[in-house]
C-alpha positions as CSV (number, residue, x, y, z in Angstrom):
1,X,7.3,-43.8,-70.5
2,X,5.2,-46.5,-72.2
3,X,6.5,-49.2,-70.2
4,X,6.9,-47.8,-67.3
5,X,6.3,-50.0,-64.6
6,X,5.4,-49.2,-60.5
7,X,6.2,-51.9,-58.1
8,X,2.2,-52.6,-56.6
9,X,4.1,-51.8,-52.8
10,X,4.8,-48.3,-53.9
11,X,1.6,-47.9,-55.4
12,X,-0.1,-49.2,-52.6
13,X,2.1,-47.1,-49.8
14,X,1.5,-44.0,-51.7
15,X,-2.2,-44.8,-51.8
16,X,-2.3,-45.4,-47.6
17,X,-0.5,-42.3,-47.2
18,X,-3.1,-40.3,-49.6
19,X,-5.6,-42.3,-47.3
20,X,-3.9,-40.9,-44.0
21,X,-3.6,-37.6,-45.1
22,X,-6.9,-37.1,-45.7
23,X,-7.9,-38.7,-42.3
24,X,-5.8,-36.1,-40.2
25,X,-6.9,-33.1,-42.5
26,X,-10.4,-34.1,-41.9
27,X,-9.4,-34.2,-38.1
28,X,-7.7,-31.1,-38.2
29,X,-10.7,-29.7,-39.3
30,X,-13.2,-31.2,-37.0
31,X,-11.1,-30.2,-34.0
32,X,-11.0,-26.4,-35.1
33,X,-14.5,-26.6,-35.9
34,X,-15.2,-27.8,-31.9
35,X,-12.5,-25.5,-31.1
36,X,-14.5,-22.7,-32.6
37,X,-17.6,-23.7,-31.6
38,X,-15.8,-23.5,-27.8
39,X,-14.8,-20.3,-28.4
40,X,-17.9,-18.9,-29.4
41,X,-19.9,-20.4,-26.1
42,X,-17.0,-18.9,-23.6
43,X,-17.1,-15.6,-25.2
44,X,-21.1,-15.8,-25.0
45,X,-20.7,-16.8,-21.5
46,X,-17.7,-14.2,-20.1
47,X,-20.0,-10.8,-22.1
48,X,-23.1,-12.3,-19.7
49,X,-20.2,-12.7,-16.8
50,X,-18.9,-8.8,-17.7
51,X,-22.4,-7.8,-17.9
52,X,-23.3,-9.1,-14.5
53,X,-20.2,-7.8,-13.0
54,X,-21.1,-4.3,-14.5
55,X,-24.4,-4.2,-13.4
56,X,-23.1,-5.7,-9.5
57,X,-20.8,-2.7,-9.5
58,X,-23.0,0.4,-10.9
59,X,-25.5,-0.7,-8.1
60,X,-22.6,-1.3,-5.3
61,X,-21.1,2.3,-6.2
62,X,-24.7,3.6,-6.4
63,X,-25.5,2.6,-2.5
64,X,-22.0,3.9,-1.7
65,X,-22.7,7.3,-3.3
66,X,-26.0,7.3,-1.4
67,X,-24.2,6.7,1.9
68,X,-21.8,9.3,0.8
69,X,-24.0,11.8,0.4
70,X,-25.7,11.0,3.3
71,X,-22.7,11.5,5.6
72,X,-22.6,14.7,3.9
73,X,-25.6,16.0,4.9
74,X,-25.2,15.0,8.1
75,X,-22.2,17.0,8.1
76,X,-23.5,19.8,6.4
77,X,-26.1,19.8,9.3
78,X,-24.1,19.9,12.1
79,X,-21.8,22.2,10.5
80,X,-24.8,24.6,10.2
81,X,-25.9,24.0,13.6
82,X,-22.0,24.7,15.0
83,X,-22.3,27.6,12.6
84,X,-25.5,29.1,14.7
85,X,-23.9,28.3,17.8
86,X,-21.2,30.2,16.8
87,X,-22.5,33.5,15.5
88,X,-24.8,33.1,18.5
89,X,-21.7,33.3,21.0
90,X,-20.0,36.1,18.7
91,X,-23.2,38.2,19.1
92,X,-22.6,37.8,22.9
93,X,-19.7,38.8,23.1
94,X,-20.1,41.9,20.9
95,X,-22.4,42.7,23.2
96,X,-20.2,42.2,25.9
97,X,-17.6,44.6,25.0
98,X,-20.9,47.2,24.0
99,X,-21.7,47.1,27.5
100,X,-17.7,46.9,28.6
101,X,-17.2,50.4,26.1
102,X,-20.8,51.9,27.7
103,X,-19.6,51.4,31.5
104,X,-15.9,52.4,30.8
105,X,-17.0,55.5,29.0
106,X,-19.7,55.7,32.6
107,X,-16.2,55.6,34.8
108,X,-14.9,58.1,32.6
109,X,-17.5,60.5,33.2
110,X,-17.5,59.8,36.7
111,X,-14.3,60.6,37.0
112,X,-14.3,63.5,35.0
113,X,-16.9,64.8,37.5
114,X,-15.4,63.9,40.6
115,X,-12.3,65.6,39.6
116,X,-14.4,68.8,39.0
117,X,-15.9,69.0,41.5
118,X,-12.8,68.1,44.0
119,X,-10.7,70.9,42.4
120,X,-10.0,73.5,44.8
121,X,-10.5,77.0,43.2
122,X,-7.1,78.5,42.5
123,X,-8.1,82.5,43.6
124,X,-4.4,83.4,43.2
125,X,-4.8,84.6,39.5
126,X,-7.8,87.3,40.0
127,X,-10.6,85.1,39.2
């Protein structure tokens, strides 16, 4: 291996392509570097989107609910009134009958009497 000679073009090709494969490494590197850097400043920017959208939401379901509820006391409201009216006519018409029973039970009597009295005595049996 003493006299071991290397043509100057190899040496000189090998050389360029140590030279260009540093160059494309150091490329490579600077592009993931800007890639990262990307990354980091779209993740930043989407967590401050999500948080946003969060906070739109929470206060859009929040008026939502508040209409909800609301409705429901409006409901509740005239339920309760339509409840009143209700018991209201039910009362009446227990009443109703009451006075229906009362005057039947008056007929009744009336009758009862009227038939007395238009008996004719049956004197046949001794009395």
């Amino acid at each position: 291996m003493e006299n071991m000679k290397l043509p100057i073009a190899l040496v000189a090709a090998l050389a360029v392509q140590l030279a260009g494969g540093v160059w494309w490494v150091s490329q490579q590197a600077a592009t993931i570097e800007t890639l990262t850097e990307d990354i980091e400043i779209l993740t930043a920017a989407n967590d401050a989107s999500e948080k946003t959208n969060l906070i739109r939401d929470v206060e859009q379901n929040s008026e939502n609910i508040e209409e909800m509820i609301d409705i429901l006391v409006e409901w509740q409201e005239e339920f309760e009134e339509a409840d009143e009216e209700l018991w209201d006519e039910v009362d009446n018409m227990v009443n109703y009958f009451t006075q229906l029973v009362q005057l039947q039970s008056r007929v009744k009597t009336l009758e009862n009497t009227l038939e007395y009295l238009t008996r004719t005595p049956n004197f046949s049996d001794g009395r």
